[in-house]
N, C-alpha and C positions, 0 to 999 in steps of 0.2 A: 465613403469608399470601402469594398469588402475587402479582402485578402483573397487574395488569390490561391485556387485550386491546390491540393498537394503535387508534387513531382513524382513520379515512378520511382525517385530515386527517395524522396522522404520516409518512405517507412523504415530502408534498411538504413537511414541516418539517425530516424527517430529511434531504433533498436539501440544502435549503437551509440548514442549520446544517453541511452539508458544504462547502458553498463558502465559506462565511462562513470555517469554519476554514482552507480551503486560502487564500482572499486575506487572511487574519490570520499564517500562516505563511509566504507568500511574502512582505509586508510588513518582517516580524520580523525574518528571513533578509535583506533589503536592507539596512535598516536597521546593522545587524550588519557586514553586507561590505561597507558603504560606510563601518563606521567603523576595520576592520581591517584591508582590504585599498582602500583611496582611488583607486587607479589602476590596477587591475584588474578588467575584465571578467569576469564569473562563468563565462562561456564560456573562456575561458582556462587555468580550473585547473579540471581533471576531479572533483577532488575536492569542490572547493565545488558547479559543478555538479551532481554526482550528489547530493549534500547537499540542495541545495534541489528537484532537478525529481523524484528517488526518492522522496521522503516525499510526494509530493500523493497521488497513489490512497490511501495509507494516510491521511492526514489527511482526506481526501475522503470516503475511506470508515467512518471512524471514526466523524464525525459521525452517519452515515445510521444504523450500525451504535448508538449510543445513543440516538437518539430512535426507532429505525422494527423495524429487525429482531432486537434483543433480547428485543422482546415477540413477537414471531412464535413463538416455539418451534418445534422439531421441528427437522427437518431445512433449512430454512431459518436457521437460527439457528447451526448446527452448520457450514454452508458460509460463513457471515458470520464465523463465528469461526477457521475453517482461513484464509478466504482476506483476514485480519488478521493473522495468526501469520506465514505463506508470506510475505506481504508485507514481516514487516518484517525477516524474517532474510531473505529474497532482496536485501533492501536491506542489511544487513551482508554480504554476501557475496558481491554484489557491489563490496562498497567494500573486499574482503577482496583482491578480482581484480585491481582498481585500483591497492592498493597493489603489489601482487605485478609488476605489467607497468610501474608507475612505475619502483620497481624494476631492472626487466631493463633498462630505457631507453625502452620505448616510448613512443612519443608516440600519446592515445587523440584520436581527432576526437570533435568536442561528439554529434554523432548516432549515431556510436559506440556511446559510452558509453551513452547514454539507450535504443538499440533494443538494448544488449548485459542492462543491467540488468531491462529490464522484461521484455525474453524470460527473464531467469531469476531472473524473481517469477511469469511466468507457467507456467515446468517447474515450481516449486517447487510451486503452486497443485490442476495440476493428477495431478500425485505423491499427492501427499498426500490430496485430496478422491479419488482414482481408490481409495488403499489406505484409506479410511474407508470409503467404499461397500462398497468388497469387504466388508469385516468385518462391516459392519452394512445387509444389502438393506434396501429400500424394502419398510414394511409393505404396501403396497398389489398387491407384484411376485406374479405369481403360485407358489403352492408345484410342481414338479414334480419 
């Protein structure tokens, strides 16, 4: 049996049980670093912040992604789920970078790190959705 069609009303559900989860995640994460770390700013350690500001698009977008465009099918469905996957290994991987430059010694500034990760969830994104397309054209593309 399939599931049935989205409602008119899923997208702005799917929006908003996105942010519901992203201010339940930043929350949780506070929570958490104010009971581990008491006297440090999250801005401080690259780590925690890339921890907590890397996972919002994917917590953001997970939401949308279970109430709205799951039910979508086709190729809608197919880029919601590449650009879930890109997202969340762009976020290991850059936390892979992080440790590698902690590491050598550097020191990452807070904006850095946040415009260095999400630029590389966004090669990651577009890598990936660029060589899915290749392999699989748009039924609609013309044959020549």
């Amino acid at each position: 049996m399939t599931e049935p069609g989205p409602d008119k009303y899923d997208r702005e559900l799917g929006a908003i049980f996105g942010v519901l989860l992203v201010i339940i995640w930043i929350a949780l994460l506070f929570l958490i670093g104010q009971a581990l770390f008491p006297r440090q700013v999250f801005t401080q350690n690259p780590f925690r912040a890339w921890f907590t500001l890397g996972l919002i698009p994917f917590v953001a977008y997970a939401g949308n992604y279970l109430l709205y465009t799951r039910k979508l099918g086709g190729i809608e469905t197919v880029r919601s789920v590449i650009w879930l996957k890109s997202n969340f290994l762009g976020f290991l991987l850059w936390f892979a970078v992080l440790g590698v430059l902690y590491l050598a010694g550097y020191a990452i500034p807070y904006q850095t790190n946040g415009v260095g990760g999400l630029l590389t969830i966004l090669v990651l994104y577009l890598a990936w959705d660029w060589s899915v397309m290749r392999r699989k054209p748009r039924v609609d593309a013309e044959q020549g």
